[in-house]
N, C-alpha and C positions, 0 to 999 in steps of 0.2 A: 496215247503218246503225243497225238498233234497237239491236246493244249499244251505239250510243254514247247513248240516250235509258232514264234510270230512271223508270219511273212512281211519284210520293212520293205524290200524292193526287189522286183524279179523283171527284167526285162532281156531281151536279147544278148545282152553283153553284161551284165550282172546279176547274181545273186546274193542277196542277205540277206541271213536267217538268225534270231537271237534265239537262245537255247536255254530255258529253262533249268537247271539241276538241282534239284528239291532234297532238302537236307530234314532228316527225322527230328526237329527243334523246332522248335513253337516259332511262330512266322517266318521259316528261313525253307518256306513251300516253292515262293518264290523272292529271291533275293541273290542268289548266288547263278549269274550266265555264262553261255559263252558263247562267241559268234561267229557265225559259218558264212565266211564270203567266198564265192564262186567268182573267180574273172572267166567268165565264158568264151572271152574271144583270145585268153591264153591256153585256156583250157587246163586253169590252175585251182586249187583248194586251197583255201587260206583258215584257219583258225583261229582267231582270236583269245586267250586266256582257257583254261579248258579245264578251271572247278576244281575241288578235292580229288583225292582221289576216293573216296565212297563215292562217287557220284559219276565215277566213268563206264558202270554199266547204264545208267542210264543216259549219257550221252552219245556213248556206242549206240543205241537203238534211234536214238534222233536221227545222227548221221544215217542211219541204214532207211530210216523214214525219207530221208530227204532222196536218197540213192547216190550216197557216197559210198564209194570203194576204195580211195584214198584220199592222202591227204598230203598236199605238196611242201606246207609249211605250218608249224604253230609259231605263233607270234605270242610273246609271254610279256606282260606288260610290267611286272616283278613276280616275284618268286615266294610269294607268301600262299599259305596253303588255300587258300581260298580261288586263288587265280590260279596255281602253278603244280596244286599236289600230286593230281594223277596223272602228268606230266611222262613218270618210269611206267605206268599203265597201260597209256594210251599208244607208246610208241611200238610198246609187243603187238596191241591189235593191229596201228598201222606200221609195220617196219618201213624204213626209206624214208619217215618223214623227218625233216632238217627241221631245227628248235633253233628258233628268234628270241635271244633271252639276255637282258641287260650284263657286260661284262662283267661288275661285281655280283650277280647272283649266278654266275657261269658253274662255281666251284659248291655252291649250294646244293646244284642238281646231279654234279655226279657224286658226290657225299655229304644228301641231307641232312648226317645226323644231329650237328648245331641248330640247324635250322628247325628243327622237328623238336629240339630243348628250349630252343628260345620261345616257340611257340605255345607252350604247354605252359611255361613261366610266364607268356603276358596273357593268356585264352582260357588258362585253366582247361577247367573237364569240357568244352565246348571243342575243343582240337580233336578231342578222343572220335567224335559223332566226324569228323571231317576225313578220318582215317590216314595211315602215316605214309609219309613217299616213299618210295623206292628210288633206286640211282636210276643214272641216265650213261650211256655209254656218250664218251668225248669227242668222237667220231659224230655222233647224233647232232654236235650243237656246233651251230655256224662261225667263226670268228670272225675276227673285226673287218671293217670295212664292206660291211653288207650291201650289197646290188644287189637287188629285186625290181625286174620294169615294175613300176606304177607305184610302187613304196619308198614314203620316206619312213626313217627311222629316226629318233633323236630322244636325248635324255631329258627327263622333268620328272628330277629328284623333287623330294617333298614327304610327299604320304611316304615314300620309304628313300633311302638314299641312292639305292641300284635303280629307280625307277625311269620308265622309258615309254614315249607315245607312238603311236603310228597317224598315216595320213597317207591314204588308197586313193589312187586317181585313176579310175578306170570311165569311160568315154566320158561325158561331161559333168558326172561327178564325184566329187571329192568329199571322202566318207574318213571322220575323223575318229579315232581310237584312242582315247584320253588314261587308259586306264581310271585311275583313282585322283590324279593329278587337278581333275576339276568338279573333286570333290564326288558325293553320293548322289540318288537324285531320282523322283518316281515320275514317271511319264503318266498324264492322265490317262492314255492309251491302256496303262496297265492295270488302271484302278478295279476294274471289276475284278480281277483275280487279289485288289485283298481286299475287298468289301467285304470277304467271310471275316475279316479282324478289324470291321469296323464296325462300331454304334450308329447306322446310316437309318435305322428306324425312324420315318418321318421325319428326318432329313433330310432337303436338299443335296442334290451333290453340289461338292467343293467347288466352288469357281477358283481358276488360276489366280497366285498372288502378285503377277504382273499382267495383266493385260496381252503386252505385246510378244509375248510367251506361254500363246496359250497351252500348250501341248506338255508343260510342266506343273505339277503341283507341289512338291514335296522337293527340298535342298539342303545338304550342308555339308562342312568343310569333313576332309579324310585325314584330320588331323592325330596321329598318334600319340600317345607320350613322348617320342622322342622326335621331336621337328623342329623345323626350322621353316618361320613365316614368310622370311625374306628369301628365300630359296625359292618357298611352293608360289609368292609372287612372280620370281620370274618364270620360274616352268608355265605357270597360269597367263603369263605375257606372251609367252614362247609360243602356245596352244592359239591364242588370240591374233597371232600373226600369222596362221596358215587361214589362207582361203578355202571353206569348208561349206557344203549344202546340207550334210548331216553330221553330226556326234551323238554316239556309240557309245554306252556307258556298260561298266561292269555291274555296277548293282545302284541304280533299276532300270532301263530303259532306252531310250534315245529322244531326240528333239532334232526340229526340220526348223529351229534357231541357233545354233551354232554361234554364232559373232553375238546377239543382244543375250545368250546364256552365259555366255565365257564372262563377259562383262558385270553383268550381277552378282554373278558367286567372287567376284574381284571386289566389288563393293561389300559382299557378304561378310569376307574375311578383314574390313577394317571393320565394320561393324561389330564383329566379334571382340579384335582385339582393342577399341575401344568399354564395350563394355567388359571385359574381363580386366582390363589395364585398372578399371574405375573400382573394380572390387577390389584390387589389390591392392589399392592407395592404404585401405583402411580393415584388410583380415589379409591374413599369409598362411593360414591350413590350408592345406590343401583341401582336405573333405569339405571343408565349409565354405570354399570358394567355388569349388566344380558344384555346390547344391546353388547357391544363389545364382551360380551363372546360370545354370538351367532353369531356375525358375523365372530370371529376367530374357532370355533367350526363345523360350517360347512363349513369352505375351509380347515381344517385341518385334523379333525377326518372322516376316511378314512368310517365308518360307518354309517356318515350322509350324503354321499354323493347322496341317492338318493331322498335328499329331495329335489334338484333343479326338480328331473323330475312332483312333487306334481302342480296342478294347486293352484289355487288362493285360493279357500273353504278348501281345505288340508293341503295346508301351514299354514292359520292361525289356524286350530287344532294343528297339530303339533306343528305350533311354540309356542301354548299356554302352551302345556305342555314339550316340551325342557325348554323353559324360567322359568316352574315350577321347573323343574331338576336343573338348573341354581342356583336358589334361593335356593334351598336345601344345594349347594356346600357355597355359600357366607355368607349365617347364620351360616354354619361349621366353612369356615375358620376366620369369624370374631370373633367368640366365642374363637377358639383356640389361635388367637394373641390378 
């Protein structure tokens, strides 16, 4: 169970632990976390995002590795099944814990069952492996106007509309919780747990595609079908204006660059919508614009480039959801013109 717990930082007055929850789908071993911050000198549990629910027995055992017995708050960054499903699960193991959950996904959680159709209509059979929610008693979840010492709370809609960040100041640092808002993104830290789905045979490993970031190899936008560019710009300004030592990603990782990260995936996303804008001067299918965009996206965007090292089962995950990001950008900019 310890490989599925990273230690990011453990000192007197903090703990954070990112949590592995390994889904039975071909590279999704490790892709899907959630994260356990400790303010020790409140003597508080915090939870960050907290996985399908098939995967709350094995976060149950994390927690119990770490020597947690409760849990003071989950912090839900939205409410899509990946981040939010075993959400009705988790709170029969710990009763008492208060749910931090974007006001529009408030009604999701104590009657998922829109939310468990809509899912299955964009994910297909991939929802079924992530298992379906259960409600949440309305008493459980916090309303407006949330006080918590050391948290801010605030919205950055984008990857979904209900979407919401955190930003933990506990003694001198300040630990940012982006959800999905700054995009996806593998920390080289993580790399040996997927070298099993890499071609690294007499290979080099990957050097960072920025320098000044070494601690990232892999990035792109959390673009859905249904988004809006000019939105996820400002929540990605929004993010860029709190003063941060680390960011804390959903899926993959974290970086101890926070300000020169934010910044790139900002350039990333005109990048994008430059080259997708350009294909659209001159084709309007959709299938034959999301395949050229991927095929000019990853010899260009210097961020994708370690998807060539991915074998065959990890390219078509990733490819499934680049092509999803893709699609995000093409119902933007077809709406705009």
């Amino acid at each position: 169970m310890k490989r599925h717990i990273t230690e990011v930082m453990n000192t007197s007055s903090v703990g954070l632990y990112m949590i592995d929850l390994p889904l039975p789908l071909p590279g999704f071993s490790y892709q899907i976390t959630s994260w356990l911050l400790q303010d020790r000198e409140l003597g508080r549990n915090y939870l960050v995002d907290i996985g399908p629910a098939s995967t709350v027995p094995a976060l149950e055992k994390s927690l119990s590795t770490l020597g947690v017995e409760e849990l003071d708050y989950v912090l839900l960054t939205h409410i899509h099944l990946d981040h939010a499903g075993g959400i009705g699960h988790l709170v029969k193991i710990f009763p008492g814990t208060r749910i931090v959950v974007p006001f529009r996904g408030r009604k999701h959680l104590i009657d998922p069952s829109k939310l468990w159709e809509g899912s299955l209509k964009t994910l297909g059979e991939m929802v079924l492996t992530f298992g379906e929610m259960i409600a949440v008693a309305e008493d459980d979840i916090l309303k407006n106007n949330i006080s918590i010492d050391g948290l801010e709370v605030w919205d950055t809609p984008g990857h979904a509309s209900h979407h919401q960040s955190f930003l933990y100041k506990c003694g001198d640092k300040n630990i940012l919780f982006p959800g999905e808002a700054a995009g996806v993104m593998l920390n080289r830290d993580m790399l040996p747990r997927w070298q099993e789905n890499m071609n690294m045979t007499g290979c080099p490993e990957p050097e960072p595609p920025v320098p000044s970031v070494p601690d990232v190899l892999y990035m792109y936008p959390a673009s859905p079908p249904v988004f809006d560019l000019e939105i996820a710009r400002r929540s990605l300004s929004s993010l860029m204006e709190r003063s941060s030592s680390l960011i804390c990603y959903s899926h993959y990782g974290y970086s101890r660059y926070p300000s020169m990260l934010l910044k790139l995936h900002m350039e990333q996303l005109t990048l994008w919508e430059e080259i997708i804008s350009g294909i659209l001067k001159s084709d309007n299918d959709h299938e034959a614009v999301v395949e050229k965009a991927l095929k000019i996206l990853l010899a260009s965007d210097g961020f994708l480039s370690c998807y060539q090292l991915f074998n065959e089962e990890m390219k078509e995950k990733e490819s499934f959801f680049i092509r999803n990001s893709i699609l995000g950008f093409v119902g933007f900019l077809k709406e705009k013109n």
